[in-house]
N, C-alpha and C positions, 0 to 999 in steps of 0.2 A: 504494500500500500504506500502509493505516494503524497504528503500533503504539500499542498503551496498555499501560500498566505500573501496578503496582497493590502496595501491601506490606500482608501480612497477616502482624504478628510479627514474627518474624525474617526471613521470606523473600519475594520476591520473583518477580513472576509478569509474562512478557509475553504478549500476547495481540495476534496477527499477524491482521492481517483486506485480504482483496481488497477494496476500494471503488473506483466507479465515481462521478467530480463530472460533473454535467450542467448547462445553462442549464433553468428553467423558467420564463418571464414576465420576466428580469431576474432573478433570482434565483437563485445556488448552493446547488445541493442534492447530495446525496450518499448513496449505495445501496450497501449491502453485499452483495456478491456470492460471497463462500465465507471461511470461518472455515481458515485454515492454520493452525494455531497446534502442530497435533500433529504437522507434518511434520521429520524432520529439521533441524537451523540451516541445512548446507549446500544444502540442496533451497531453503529460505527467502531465505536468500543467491542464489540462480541465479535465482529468482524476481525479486525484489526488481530486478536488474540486470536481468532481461530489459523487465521494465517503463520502466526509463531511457532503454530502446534501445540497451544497448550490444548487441554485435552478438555471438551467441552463436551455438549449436548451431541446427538448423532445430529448427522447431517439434515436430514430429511423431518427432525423437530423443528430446525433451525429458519429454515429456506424450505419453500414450496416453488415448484415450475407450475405457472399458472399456463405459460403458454410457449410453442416452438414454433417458430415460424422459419423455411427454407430463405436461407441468407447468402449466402456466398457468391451466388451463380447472379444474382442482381447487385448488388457491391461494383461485381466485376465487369456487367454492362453499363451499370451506370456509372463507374468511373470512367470506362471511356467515354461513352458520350461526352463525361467534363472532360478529359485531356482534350477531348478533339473540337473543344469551343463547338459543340453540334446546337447545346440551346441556345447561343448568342447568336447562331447563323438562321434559325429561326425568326429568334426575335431578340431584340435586345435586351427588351426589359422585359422582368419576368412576371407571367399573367397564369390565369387559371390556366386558359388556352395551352401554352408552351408547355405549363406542365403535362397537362394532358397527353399532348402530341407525343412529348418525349417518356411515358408512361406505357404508351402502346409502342412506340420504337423499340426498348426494351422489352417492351413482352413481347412484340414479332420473333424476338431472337433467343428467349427463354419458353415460349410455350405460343407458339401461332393460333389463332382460334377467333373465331366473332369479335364480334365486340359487345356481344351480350355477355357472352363464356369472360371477355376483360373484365367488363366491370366486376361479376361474381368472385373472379378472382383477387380485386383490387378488395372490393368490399371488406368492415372490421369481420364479421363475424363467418363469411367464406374466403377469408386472406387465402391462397397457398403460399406465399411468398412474402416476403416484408417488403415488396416492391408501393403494395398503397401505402402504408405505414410511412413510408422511408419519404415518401412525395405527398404527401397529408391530401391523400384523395380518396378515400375511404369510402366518404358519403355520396361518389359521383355515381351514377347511372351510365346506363348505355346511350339514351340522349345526349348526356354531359358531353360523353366520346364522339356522336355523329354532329355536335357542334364545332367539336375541335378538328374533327375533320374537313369541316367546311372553311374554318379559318384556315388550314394550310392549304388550301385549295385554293384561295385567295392568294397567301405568302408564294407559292410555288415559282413561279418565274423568279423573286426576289432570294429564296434560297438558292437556287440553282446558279443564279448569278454568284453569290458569297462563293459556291462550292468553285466554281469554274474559276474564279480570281485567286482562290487557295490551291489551286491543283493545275490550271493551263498557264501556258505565257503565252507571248508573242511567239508564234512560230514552231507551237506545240503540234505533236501528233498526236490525233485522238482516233480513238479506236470506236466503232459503231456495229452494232448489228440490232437484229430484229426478234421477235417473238410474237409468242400469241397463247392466250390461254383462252377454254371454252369456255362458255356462260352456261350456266343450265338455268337461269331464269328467263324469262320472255317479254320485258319491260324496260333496258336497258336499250338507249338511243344508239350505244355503240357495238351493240354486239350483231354482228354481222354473220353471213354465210361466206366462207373465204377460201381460200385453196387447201385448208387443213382440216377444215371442218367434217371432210367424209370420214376422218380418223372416227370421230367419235359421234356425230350426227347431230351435234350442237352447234350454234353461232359462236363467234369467237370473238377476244376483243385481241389487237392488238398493240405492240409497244414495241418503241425502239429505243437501243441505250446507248449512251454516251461515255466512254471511260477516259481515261488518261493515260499515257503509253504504257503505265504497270497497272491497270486492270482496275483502278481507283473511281467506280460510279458519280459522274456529273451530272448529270439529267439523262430523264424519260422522258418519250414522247407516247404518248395515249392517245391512238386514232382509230375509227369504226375499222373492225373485223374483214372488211372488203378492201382495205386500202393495205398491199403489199408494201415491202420493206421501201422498195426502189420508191415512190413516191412519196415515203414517209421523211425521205431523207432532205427534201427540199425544207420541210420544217425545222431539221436540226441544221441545216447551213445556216438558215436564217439565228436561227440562236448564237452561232459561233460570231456570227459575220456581227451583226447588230444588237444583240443581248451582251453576251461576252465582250464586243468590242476586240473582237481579234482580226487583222490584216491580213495577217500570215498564218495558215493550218494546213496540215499536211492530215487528210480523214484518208482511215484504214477501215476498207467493208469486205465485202466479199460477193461475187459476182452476181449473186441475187441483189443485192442492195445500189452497189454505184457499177448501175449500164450504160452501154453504148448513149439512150436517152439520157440517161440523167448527168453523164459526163458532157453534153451539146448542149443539152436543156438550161441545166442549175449550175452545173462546177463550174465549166470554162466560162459564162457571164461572169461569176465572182470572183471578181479579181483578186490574185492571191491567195487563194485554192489549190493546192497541190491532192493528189489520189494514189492511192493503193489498191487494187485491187486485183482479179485473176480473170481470164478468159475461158469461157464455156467454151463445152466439145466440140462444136461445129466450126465456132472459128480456129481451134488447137489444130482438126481437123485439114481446115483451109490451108492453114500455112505450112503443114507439111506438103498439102498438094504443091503447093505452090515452092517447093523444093527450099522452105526457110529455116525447115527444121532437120535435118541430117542425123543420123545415129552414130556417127564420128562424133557429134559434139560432145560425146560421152566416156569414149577411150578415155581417156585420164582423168576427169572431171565432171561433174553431176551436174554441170549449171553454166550454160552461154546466153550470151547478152545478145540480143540480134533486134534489125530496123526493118517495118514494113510500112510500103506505103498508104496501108489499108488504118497505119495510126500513127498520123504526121504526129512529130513532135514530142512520139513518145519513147519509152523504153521498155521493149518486150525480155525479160528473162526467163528462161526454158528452165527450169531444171528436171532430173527424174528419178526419183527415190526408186533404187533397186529393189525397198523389201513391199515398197509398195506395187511395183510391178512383178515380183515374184509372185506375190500375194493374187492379184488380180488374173493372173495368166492363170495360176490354178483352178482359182474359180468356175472362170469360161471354160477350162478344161471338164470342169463337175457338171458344169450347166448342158455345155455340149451333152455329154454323153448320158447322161439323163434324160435327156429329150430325145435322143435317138432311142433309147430305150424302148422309152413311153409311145412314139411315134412310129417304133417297129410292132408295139401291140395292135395298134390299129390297121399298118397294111395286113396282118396278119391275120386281122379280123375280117378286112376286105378278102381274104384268099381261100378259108376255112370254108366245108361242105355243107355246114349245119347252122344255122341262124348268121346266116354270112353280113355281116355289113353290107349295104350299099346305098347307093342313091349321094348324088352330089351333096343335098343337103346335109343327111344321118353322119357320110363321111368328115363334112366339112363342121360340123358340129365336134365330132371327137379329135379331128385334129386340130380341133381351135382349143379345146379345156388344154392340152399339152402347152402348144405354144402359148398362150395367157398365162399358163401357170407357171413356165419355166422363161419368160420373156428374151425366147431363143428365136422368132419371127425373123430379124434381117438376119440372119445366118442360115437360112436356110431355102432352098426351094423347094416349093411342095406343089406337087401334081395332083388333082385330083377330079378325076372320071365317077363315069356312071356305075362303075364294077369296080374300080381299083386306085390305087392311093400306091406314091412312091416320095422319096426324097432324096435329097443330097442337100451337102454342105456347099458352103460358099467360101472356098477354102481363100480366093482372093481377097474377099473381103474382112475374113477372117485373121488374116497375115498383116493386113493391113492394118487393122485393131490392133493389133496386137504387138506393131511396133510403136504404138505411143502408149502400152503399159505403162505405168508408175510418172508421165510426163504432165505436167501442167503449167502453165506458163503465167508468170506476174505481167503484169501490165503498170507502169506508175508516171506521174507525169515529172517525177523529182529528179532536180539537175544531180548529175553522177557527182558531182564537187562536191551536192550537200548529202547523199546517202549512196553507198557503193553496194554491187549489186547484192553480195550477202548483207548487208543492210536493211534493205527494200526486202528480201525475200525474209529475212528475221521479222521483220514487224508485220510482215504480212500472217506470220507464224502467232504473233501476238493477239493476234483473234480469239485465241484459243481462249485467253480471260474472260473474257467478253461472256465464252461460248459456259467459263466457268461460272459467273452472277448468274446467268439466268438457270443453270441446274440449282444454283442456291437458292433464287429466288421459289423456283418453280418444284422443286423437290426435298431438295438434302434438308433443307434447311427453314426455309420462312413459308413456304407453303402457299404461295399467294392465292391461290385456289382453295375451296372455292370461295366465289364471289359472289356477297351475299345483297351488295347492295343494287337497285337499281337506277339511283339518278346518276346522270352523266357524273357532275362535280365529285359523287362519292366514290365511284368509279377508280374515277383518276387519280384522286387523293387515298386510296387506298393502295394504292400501285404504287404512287411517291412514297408512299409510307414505307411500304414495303422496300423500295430503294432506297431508303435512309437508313431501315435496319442492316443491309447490305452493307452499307458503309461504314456501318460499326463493325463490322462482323466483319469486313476486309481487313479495318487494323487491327482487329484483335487474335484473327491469322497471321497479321505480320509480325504482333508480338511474341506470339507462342507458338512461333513454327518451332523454335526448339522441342515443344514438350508434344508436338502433331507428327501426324506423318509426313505432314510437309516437306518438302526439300527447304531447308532454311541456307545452302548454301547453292542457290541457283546458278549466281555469274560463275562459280568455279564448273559446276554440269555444264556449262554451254560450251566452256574451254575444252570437256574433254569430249566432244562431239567432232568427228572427223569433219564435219560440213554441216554447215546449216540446213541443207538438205536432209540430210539424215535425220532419223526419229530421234526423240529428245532423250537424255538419259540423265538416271539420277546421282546425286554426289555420291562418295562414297560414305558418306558419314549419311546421307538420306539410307543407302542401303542396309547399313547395319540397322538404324533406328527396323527397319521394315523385319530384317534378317531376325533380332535378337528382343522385338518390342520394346527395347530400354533404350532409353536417351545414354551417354556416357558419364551420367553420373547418377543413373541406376535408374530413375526415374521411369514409370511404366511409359510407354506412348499411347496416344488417346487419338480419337477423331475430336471435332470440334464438340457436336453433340456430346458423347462419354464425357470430357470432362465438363464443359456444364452441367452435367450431371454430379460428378462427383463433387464442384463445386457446393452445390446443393445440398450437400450434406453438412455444410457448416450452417448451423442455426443461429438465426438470434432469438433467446431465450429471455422470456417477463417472469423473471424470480420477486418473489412476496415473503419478506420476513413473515415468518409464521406469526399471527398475533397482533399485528400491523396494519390491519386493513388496507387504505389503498396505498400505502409505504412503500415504492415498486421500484425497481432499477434493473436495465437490461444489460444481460451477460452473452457472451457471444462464445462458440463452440471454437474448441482450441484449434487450431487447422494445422493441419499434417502437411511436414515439411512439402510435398507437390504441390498445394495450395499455397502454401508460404511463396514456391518459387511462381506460381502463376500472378500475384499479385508483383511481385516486386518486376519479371518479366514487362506486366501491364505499367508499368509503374504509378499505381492507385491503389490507397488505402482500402483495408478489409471492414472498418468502421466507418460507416457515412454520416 
């Protein structure tokens, strides 16, 4: 027990605190574990001597636990949010609203769910967490929640801006791509019928996202379900160009998103637009016709730089991953001969003495479930008569496939002075983040589905939400990649990558973590989920001098050294 005293005037103030000394590295350190200071003297006094060890009452006459509430795993989101100035970028000054906002940010990333299921759990008497507690939101409702929602639905453009001044500069690369999540409701202005909807037979809404070259979330964009990536994209130049106030941007998509159109359309207007992107099979196609792509560019090296007059002004980069064209050959090889298979049963059936196949129709019906099924059509040619069915392969066509296995080509408009060709083809590899938020968003992790609201505003603002949880949950990967699976030593993996080309591989110090589950200083390794969880297990506890009535002071569960190293990692206290 530590006291401090303090005189202000005349009078005279102690102030009684629990602390706990520990070793760390050689070094005493010291953690406050519950403020007494409002308890009775004599309560403080029994205290005080129980800690000596002299030998008192048992424990459990002493001290009653009125109540445990999960503590650790909100501690640890809400301190980042403070490290990462998230409520100031909100808003400045602090309002119900902001709290709110940042109430449900935190629980996006500790337990996803309604915002009916939020407030039950915010609530004093169904808390799960000491997350209302800790934000004195207790008494809030689910209204409280779809109010706050509408205020940042309002702030939105003005956050995004804060984010993009903390995260872009002049002459930033930003990375884009696209999604889409179903609707199962039938009221919602933006949910549309779109190219993905036959997945599941629901309208869709979709979204596209903004990162910064290390996968760091700047803004969503939130458009009706029928508007593809390509189109969505003119809205996010205009963000860069005139929201952000950036001159210079170099946007990294992928060939669904910045096409032929939207490169004539939107890019080349805006002045100071540079692109990344890849070329679809038919033009990859084309310029081999067109004798621009050669398989000598490959003898010694995975990746040549070449100019065609079909993209004045630009830079075309070939490269062609050998395991992806290993991979790919094999395939077609499965695919072929499965379809001949299948495609030998039926002339077969055309040829049999007993319920024989025939008629162009009956034929042309069973040789069509094969080829749908096995989407083996341009490979083949198939005959088919009034009595008989035959095939062959298109062995031309088929050679010809088959020498642009594993090849795909970059396309960028960046002067070779400011990005050399493994440069352009690295960042274009950098999509991959992008492609990682939205499995967080949409799976692993924040769940954004389903979607429970149907006005537009709440819509959107439940999708920004969900992208702010993201962006806590990004740094707080970047802080405990040590204690993740994460690779926390990536620039050294890229060093030992023969090419850029090549599939990515991981450190060696990522591989033991994988090989031995223990970090190298014993430590279990976790996915992000696991140890929020184990997080979770630190309580904070409402102990009641027995005898005392409402006499109350909170005591917090000791944490095991992993916990110790997860907060200092995050660098945020365990007591809020």
């Amino acid at each position: 027990m530590a006291t401090t005293t303090r005189k202000v005037k005349d009078k005279t103030y102690q102030t009684f605190l629990l602390r706990r000394n520990y070793r760390d590295g050689g070094k005493v350190k010291h953690e406050t574990v519950g403020n007494i200071s409002h308890l009775p003297p004599h309560i403080i006094e029994l205290i005080r001597r129980s800690l000596r060890g002299e030998t008192m009452s048992p424990v459990d006459k002493l001290f009653e636990i009125r109540r445990s509430l999960p503590h650790g795993h909100v501690a640890a989101v809400l301190g980042t949010i403070r490290q990462t100035a998230l409520e100031e970028m909100l808003a400045s000054r602090p309002s119900a609203e902001r709290t709110l906002v940042t109430a449900m940010i935190a629980e996006r990333i500790i337990n996803p769910e309604s915002k009916l299921a939020m407030a039950r759990r915010f609530a004093k008497e169904t808390a799960a967490s000491s997350l209302g507690e800790l934000l004195g939101i207790e008494d809030s409702d689910e209204d409280d929640l779809y109010s706050a929602m509408d205020w940042l639905y309002e702030r939105k453009e003005g956050i995004e801006t804060k984010l993009a001044r903390k995260h872009l500069e002049e002459g930033a690369l930003v990375l884009y791509d696209g999604s889409s999540s179903h609707y199962t409701g039938s009221s919602c202005p933006l949910a549309r019928f779109g190219k993905d909807a036959g997945k599941t037979g629901f309208p869709q809404i979709n979204y596209g996202l903004l990162c910064n070259k290390d996968g760091c979330p700047v803004a969503v964009e939130v458009v009706d379900g029928n508007i593809g990536d390509a189109k969505a994209l003119g809205r996010q130049l205009d963000k860069l160009r005139n929201r952000f106030n950036l001159r210079r941007v170099i946007i990294v998509g992928d060939r669904g998103s910045i096409t032929d159109a939207r490169i004539d359309e939107e890019i080349k207007p805006a002045q100071g637009v540079d692109w990344i992107t890849a070329l679809r099979a038919p033009a990859i196609k084309e310029l081999a016709a067109q004798g621009l792509i050669q398989p000598t560019f490959f003898d010694e090296r995975d990746m040549a730089e070449i100019k065609s007059p079909d993209f004045p002004g630009e830079r075309l980069i070939v490269c062609r991953n050998p395991f992806l064209a290993e991979e790919r050959t094999r395939k077609r090889q499965e695919l072929l001969k499965a379809t001949e298979r299948d495609l030998e049963k039926v002339a077969t059936a055309t040829r049999r003495t007993r319920k024989r196949l025939k008629g162009k129709a009956e034929i042309g019906v069973a040789v069509g479930k094969v080829i749908n099924h096995y989407k083996m059509a341009k490979h083949f040619k198939l005959t088919i008569a009034e009595d008989s069915f035959s095939y062959e392969r298109k062995e031309q066509e088929i050679a010809a496939e088959a020498a642009l296995d594993g090849i795909y080509v970059i396309r960028t408009s960046v002067e070779a002075s400011v990005l050399g060709g493994e440069d352009v083809v690295g960042r274009y590899k950098d999509l991959a983040l992008v492609e990682r938020a939205f499995r967080c968003l949409k799976t692993v992790d924040l769940h954004v589905r389903p979607i429970y609201h149907w006005r537009k505003e709440r819509v959107v603002a439940h999708i920004f939400l969900c992208m702010l949880a993201y962006y806590v949950e990004w740094h707080m990967r970047r802080a405990l990649a040590p204690l993740l699976f994460d690779d926390e030593d990536k620039e050294y993996a890229r060093k030992l990558r023969t090419s850029v080309v090549a599939p990515a591989v991981r450190s060696p110090r990522a591989e033991e973590k994988d090989n031995t589950r223990r970090t190298p200083q014993g430590y279990p390794v976790h996915s992000f989920q696991t140890l929020l969880q184990d997080l979770a297990t630190i309580a904070k506890n409402r102990v009641n001098p027995c005898g005392q009535g409402k006499a109350e002071f909170f005591m917090l569960t000791k944490p095991t050294p992993l916990q110790k190293r997860v907060f200092e990692l995050l660098k945020t206290p365990l007591s809020l």
